[in-house]
C-alpha positions in Angstrom: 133.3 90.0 98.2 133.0 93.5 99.4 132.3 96.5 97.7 131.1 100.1 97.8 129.7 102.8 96.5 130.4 106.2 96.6 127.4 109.3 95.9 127.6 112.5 96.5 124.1 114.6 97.1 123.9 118.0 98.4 127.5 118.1 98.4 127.7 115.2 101.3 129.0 112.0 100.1 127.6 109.0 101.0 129.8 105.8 101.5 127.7 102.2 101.1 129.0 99.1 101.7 128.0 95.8 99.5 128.7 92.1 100.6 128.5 89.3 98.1 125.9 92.7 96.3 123.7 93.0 98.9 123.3 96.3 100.2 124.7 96.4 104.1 122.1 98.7 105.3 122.5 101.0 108.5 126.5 101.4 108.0 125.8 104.1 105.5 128.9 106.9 105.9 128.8 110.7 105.1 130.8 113.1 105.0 131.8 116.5 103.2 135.1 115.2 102.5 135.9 113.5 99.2 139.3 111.9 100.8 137.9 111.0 103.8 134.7 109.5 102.0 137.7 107.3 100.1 139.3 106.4 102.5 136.5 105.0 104.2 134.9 103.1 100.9 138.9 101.4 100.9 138.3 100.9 105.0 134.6 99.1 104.7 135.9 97.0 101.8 138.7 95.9 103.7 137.1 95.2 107.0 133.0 94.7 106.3 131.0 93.2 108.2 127.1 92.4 107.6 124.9 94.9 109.1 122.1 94.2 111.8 119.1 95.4 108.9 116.5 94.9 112.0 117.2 98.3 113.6 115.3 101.1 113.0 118.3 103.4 111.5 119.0 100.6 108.7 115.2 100.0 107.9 115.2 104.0 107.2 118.3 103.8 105.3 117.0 100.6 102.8 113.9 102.5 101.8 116.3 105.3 100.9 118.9 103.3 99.1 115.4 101.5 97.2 114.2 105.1 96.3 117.4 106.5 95.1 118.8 103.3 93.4 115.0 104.0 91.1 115.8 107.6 90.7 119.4 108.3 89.8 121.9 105.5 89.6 124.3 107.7 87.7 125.4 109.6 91.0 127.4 106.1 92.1 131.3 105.3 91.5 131.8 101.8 92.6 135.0 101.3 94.7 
């Protein structure tokens, strides 16, 4: 099952994508616009795929998604 989760920091949202709850690293989408964020969340639900975690970008993007998950998990909406 797919789902995502939508923050917004620095007022950029932030669109992850969760398969079966596990974070799908290195697909990570931003953007300024709360529609488009939306629209995307609906998007990676509907057509996810797991992520390759081994690159570089998604390595950087799992460490960030560990430190903020510890700081503020009040920022998320799950889709």
């Amino acid at each position: 099952m797919n789902t995502t989760k939508i923050s917004k920091v620095d007022g950029e949202f932030r669109v992850r994508l969760f398969i079966d709850n596990v974070y799908q690293s290195g697909v990570d989408y931003f953007t300024n616009d709360k529609t488009d964020a939306e629209n995307t969340a609906t998007l990676m639900r509907r057509d996810g795929v797991e992520s390759d975690k081994s690159t570089d970008f998604a390595i950087d993007e799992q460490a960030d998604f560990e430190a903020s998950s510890c700081v503020d998990r009040e920022n998320f909406r799950f889709g």
